[in-house]
ZAMI-227763 format. One record per residue (C-alpha): y, x, z; residue in one letter. Coordinates in steps of 0.2 Angstrom, whole numbers, plus 5000, padded with zeros to 4 digits. Last residue first. Layout:
! ZAMI-227763
YXZa
...
//
This chain:
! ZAMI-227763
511649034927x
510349174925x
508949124912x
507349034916x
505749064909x
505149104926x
504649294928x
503349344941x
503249514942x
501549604949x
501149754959x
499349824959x
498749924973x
496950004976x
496250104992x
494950234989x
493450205000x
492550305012x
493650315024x
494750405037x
494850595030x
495950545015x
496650375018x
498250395008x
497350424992x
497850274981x
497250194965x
498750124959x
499249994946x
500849944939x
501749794930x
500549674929x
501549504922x
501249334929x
502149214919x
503249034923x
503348924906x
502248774918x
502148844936x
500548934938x
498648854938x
498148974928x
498849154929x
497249214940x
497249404949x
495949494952x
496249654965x
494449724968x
493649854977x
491949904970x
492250034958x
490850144955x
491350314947x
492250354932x
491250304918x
489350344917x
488750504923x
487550644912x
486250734922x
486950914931x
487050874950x
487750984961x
488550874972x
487850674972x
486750694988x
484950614986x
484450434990x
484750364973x
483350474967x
484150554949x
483450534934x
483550334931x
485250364936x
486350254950x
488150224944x
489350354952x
489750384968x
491250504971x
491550684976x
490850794965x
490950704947x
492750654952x
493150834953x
492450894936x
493550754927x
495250814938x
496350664943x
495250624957x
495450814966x
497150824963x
497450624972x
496250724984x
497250864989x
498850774992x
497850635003x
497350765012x
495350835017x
494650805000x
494550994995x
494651045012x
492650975014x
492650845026x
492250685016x
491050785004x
489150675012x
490050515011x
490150504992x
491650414988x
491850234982x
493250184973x
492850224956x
494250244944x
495050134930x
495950264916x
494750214902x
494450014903x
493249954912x
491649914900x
489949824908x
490649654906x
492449684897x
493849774896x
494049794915x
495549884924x
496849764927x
495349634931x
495949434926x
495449294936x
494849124930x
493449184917x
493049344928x
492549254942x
491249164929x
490149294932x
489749404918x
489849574930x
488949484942x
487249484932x
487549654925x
487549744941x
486149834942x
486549924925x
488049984933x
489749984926x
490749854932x
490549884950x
489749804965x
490049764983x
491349654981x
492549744992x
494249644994x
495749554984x
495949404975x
497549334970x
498249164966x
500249194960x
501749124959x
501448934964x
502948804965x
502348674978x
502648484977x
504148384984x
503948315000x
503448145007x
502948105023x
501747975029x
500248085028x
500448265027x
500748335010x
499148405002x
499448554994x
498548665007x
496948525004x
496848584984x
497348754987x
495848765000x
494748664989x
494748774974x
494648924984x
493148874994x
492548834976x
492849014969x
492049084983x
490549014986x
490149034967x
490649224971x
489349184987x
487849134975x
488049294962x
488249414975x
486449354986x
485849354967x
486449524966x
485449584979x
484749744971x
485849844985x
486149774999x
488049765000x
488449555002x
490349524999x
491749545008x
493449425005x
495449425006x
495949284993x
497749254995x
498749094987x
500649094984x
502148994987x
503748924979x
504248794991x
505448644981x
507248644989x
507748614969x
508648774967x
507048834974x
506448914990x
505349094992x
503849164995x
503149065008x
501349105011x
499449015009x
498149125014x
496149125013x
494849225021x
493149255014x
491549275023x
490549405031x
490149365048x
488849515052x
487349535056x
486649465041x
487249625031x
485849705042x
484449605032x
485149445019x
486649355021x
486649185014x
487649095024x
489449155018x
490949115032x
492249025027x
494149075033x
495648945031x
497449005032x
499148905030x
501048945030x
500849125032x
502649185030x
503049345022x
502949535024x
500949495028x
499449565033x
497749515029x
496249565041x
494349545040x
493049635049x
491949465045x
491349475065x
490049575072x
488549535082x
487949365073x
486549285074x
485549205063x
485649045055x
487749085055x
488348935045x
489048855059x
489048945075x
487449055079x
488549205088x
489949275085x
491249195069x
492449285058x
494249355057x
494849445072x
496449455061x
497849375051x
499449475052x
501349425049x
502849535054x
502249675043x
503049865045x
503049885063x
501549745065x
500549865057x
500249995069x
500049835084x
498549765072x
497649935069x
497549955089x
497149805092x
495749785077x
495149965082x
494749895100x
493949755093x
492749865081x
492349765063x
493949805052x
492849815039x
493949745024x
495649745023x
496949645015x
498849725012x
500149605005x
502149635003x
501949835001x
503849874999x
503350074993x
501750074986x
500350174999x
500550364995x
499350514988x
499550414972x
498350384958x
499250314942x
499250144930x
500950094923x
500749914912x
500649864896x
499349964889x
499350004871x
498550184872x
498550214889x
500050194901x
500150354913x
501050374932x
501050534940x
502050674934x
503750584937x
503550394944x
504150274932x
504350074935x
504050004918x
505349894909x
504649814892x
504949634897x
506749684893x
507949684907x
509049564915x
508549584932x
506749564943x
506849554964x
505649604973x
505349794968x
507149794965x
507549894948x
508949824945x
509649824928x
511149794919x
511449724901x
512549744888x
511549824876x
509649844881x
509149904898x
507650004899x
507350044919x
506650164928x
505950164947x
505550314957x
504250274971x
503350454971x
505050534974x
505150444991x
503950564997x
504950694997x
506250635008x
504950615021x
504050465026x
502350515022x
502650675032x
501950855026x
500550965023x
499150795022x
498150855036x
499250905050x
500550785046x
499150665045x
498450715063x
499250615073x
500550625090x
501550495095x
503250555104x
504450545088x
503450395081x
504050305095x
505950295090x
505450225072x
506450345059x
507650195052x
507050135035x
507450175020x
507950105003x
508850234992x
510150194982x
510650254963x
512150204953x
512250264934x
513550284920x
515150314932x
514150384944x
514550554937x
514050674951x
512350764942x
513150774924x
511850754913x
512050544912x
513750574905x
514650414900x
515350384883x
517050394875x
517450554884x
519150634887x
519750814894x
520150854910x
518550934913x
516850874919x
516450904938x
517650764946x
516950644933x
518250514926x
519150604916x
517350674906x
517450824897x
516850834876x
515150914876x
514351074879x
515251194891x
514351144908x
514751254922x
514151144939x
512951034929x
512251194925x
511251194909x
512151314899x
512351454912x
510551464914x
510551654910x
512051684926x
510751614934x
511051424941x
511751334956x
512751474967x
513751514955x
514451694953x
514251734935x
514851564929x
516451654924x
518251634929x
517951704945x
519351804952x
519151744970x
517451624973x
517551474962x
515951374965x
515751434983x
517451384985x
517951505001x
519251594992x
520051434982x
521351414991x
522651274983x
522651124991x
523350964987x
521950874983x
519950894988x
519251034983x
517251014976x
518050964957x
519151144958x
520851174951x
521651034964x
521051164976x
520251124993x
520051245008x
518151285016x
518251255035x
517051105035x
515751195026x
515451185008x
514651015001x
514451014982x
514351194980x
512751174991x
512551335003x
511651265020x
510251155012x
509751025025x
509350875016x
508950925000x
510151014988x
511350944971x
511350764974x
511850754992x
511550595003x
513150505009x
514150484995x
515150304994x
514550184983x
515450144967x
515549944963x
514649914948x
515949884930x
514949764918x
514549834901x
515649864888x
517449764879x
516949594879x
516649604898x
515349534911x
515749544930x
513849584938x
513449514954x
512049634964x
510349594961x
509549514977x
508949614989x
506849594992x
506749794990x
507949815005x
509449955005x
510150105012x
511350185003x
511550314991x
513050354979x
512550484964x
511850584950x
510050624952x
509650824947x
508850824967x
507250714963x
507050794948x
505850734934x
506450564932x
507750604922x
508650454916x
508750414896x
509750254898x
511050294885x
511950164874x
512150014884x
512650134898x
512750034915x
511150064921x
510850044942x
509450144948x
508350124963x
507450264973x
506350204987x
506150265004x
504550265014x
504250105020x
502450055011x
501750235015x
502150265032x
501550085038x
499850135029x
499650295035x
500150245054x
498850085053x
497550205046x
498050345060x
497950215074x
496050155068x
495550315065x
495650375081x
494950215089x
493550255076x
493050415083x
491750465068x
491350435050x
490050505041x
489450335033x
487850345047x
489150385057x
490150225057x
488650115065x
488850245082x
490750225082x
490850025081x
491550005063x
493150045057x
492650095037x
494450075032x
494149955015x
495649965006x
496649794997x
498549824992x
499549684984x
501349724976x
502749554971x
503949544963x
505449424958x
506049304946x
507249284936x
507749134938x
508249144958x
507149084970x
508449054985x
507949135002x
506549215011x
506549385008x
505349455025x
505049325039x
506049145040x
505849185060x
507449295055x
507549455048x
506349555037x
507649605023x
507449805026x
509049785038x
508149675049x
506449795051x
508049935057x
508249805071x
506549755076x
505649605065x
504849495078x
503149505077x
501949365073x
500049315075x
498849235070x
497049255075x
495449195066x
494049085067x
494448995083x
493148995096x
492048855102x
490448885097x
490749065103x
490949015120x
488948985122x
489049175121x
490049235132x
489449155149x
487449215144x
488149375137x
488849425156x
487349415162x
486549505153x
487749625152x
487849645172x
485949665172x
485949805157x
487149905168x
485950005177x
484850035159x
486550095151x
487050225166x
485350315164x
485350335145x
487350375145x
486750515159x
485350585148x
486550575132x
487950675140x
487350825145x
486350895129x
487850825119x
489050915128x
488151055129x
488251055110x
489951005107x
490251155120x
489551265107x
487951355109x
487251335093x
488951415086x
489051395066x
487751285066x
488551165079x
490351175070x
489451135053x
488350985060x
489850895068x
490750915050x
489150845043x
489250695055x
488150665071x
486950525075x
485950545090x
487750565101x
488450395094x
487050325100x
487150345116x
489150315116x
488750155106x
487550095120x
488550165134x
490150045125x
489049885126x
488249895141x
489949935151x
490749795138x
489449665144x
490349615163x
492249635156x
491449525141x
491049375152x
492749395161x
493649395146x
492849245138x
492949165156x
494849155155x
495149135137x
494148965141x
495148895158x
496748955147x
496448825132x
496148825114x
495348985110x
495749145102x
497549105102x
498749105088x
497848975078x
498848915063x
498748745059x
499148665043x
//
């Protein structure tokens, strides 16, 4: 179990690889330049129709004589250069590890430690766990523009940016203690009762003292965030300014004092709700502030002096009944300086405030339990529980699990596998965004060059890359050789990932298997398809099989597993008549699609992840806000994705405007499959959400997908 952390094994070696390639990237980035300038993208096209003599065009006009004339006097350099680089391949490692640090702020989110991210006791009741797979289209910059993409170091940054944005942003948990009322709204961010504090998703539930007499008391957090106005309001009732007085006869006034004329909730004279500052004086009945319905509440500051048998979970300061925090993490201190054109784009911060409405989490807890609504950690609750997002999330008819399309990345991402990561310099620059949010990250995935299975050579690598909140015990990546045409170019394979989830009672590892792959993408190829999923599914075999393998001469206890997953663009969709022969594969008997019915059915609310390339500037699709819109209207998914080739339509012509019938929802080609054989015996692997998500509006031509899982034990709490 070897990890490589450096692309070759000694210095002399790293030392020529990087002089060879100093002496071929001049040839190499002219050439890309060159064509860059041939191929332009539609939003290219507009700005030179609508001024013909625009200084894009002189540009062009300029540059691509001189590119041409610089390309042919570095052509010797290259060549020689290649002759050093490429015998060197033979000898390469086939991926790189490496490992960040967790900063400070990283620390406080539960990343601490060489241990990595929630490493720790695996307690009975299980924890989970959310995958993410997208395809970021991050191609040399001449290859991207025949998808319509353009500036790929750009878009390398600002995937990385999106992605970290999305998975920290702050998330909402709520702590039930009412064995009789659990009926939270989810509908208002700022109607939410209570004490906030910053938190990991991978804490463990907090210890519960059980009564005879009602649920557990919680310990009662101090109030740091407002739960009447966002951050910055200036006339909350709750929070006057630091002159105002107290009164004993108002809740906002502190003890002791008895002026009332700056109370903004009791201004001079006011014996009515006339004056409030929280509702009209025709909403008088639904203020939290002037509430008359009900018996009072001697515990809540806002409810009269009165007695209540039961807790309120209307009133927006009683916390008696319901205990909020808010995981966030610490602004990063770079992100201040670094410019990007998300905030431009998407009307507003990823990591805002507002964002972290989207990760809402509700809980059903039945009498005399509490629950927890740690993405990482599961609590007593009924197998029932769904984690709730308001406006967003559905079940269908007798699904068991939340299905939505979100604008943002899952808050605590633990795994994140991309596909087409195929530019170096996009891979460093994708690598260094995400190493602020994962500490462990598998990339420059693939071979160059005739090693191995590569019959033919091979310019790019696999454009693999899996990151990781926790440890990467082991990794193997296997190269397909049956390529066919321009896909043979390329070093696609499938990488595979052991990682350290978590220790037992019993010091046994409890650990789960990643599956990050790239299949074939010729289309009518599906024997290609059909030969490298059996690839697949015995690389997999073997690599858990040999992973499992204690070295020699030492005896450990065997491995707990969790989960197997399978994530990555397979290059064909469940709907298409093309595909019939990979949609009966025998994949499908050993891993289990959230979205599929059966071969040739996907169930109702399953999207298709592939956009058509020709709409990806239009405003419509231009945010992540914009397009979540766009896909959850029927009329917008018929303009803007790719659907299932018709016999009445050429396959080559643009997909707007066409009036034939479409099958399904579009084609959906990126895959999270997941396996429940080969788990601990009585341990389960639940779905408990799935997202298609938006976040890479403008960037890509793929929608990302996330699915978070709980993996329950059996066991109960000792």
């Amino acid at each position: 179990m070897v990890l490589y952390n450096t692309p070759y094994s000694s210095a002399c070696l790293h030392f020529l690889d990087g002089l060879s390639w100093s002496l071929v990237f001049p040839c190499y980035w002219l050439l890309d330049r060159l064509l860059a300038s041939c191929v332009a993208t539609s939003l290219e096209k507009r700005q030179r129709s609508q001024d013909p003599c625009s200084f894009l065009t002189l540009c062009v006009l300029i540059s691509a004589p001189l590119y041409l004339l610089l390309l042919l006097v570095s052509l010797p350099f290259a060549l020689l250069g290649f002759i050093i680089w490429a015998p060197l391949q033979a000898v390469r490692q086939p991926y790189l590890y490496t490992y960040h640090r967790p900063d400070k702020h990283q620390a406080e989110q539960g990343q601490a430690g060489p241990g990595g991210a929630g490493i720790g006791e695996w307690r009975p009741q299980g924890r989970s766990f959310c995958f993410c797979s997208a395809n970021v289209c991050l191609l040399p910059d001449s290859l991207a523009r025949f998808n319509n993409l353009s500036d790929t170091h750009r878009r390398a940054r600002e995937v990385g940016k999106r992605i970290r944005n999305g998975a920290s942003r702050p998330q909402i948990k709520i702590y039930i203690d009412s064995p009789t009322n659990t009926s939270i709204s989810a509908a208002s961010f700022s109607s939410l009762a209570t004490g906030f504090r910053r938190t990991s998703s991978l804490d463990q539930r907090p210890e519960q003292i059980h009564t005879t007499n009602g649920p557990a008391e919680t310990e009662i957090e101090p109030l740091t965030e407002c739960p009447i106005h966002p951050a910055g309001a200036v006339d909350c009732p709750v929070h006057p300014s630091a002159g105002d007085q107290a009164s004993t006869e108002c809740p906002v006034h502190h003890d002791g004092a008895d002026n009332t004329a700056d109370c903004p909730v009791h201004p001079v004279g006011g014996n009515n709700t006339s004056d409030c500052p929280v509702h009209a004086s025709s909403d008088a009945g639904d203020c939290p502030m002037h509430s008359t319905v009900g018996p009072g509440n001697h515990d809540c500051p806002m409810h009269g002096e009165g007695t209540q048998q039961k807790p309120s979970t209307d009133c927006p300061l009683h916390t008696s009944g319901v205990q909020i925090s808010i995981s966030a993490p610490e602004p990063d201190p770079q992100e201040e300086t670094e410019t990007g054109n998300h905030r431009d784009q998407a009307g507003g911060d990823t990591g805002s405030m507002t964002a972290s409405r989207e990760s809402l989490t509700r809980y059903h807890g039945g009498d005399g339990c509490v629950g927890i609504s740690s993405n990482n950690t599961l609590s007593h609750v009924p197998r029932t529980s769904i984690f709730k997002r308001p406006g967003r999330k559905r079940r269908h008819g007798d699904e068991t699990f939340d299905h939505e399309i979100s604008a943002f990345f899952p808050a605590n991402l633990d795994f994140l596998a991309l596909q087409e990561v195929f530019d170096h310099g996009a891979t460093t620059r994708l690598r260094r965004q995400l190493h602020r949010y994962f500490p462990y990250v598998l990339s420059d995935v693939g071979r160059y060059g005739w090693k191995g299975c590569c019959s033919r050579f091979k310019f790019l690598n696999s454009g693999l890359m899996l990151a990781s909140r926790y440890p990467i015990l082991d990794a193997r990546y296997e190269c397909y050789p049956n390529g066919r045409g321009e896909d043979a170019l390329a070093a696609k394979g499938a990488l595979f990932a052991k990682v350290h989830v978590g220790t037992s009672h019993q010091e046994q590892r409890v650990v789960g298997y990643l599956t990050c792959t790239h299949l074939h993408a010729i289309e009518g190829d599906a024997s290609v398809r059909c030969e490298q999923l059996d690839l697949l599914l015995q690389w997999g075999a073997d690599f858990r099989q040999s992973s499992s393998q204690p070295p020699e001469g030492e005896k450990v206890l065997e491995d707990l597993v969790a989960f197997d997953v399978i994530l990555g663009d397979l290059n064909f969709d469940n709907c298409s008549s093309e595909d019939k022969l990979e949609q009966q594969h025998a994949l499908f008997t050993q891993y289990k699609d959230p979205c599929r019915l059966g071969p040739g059915e996907d169930k109702p609310w399953a999207l298709g992840t592939l956009l058509d390339p020709s709409g990806l500037y239009d405003d419509d699709v231009s945010s992540p806000e914009s397009l979540q819109k766009l896909m959850e209207n029927e009329e917008g998914r018929k303009e803007y994705l790719v659907f299932p080739p018709s016999k009445n339509q050429c396959p080559a012509s643009s997909q707007k405007g066409r009036k034939i019938p479409l099958k399904g929802n579009g084609r959906r080609i990126d895959y999270i499959l997941y396996s429940d054989e080969g788990l601990q015996q009585d341990w389960k692997l639940d779905v408990e959400e799935y997202s298609f998500v938006t976040q890479l509006a403008g960037l890509t031509d793929h929608l990302s997908v996330a699915m978070r899982v709980a993996v329950s034990t059996g066991e109960e709490e000792p």
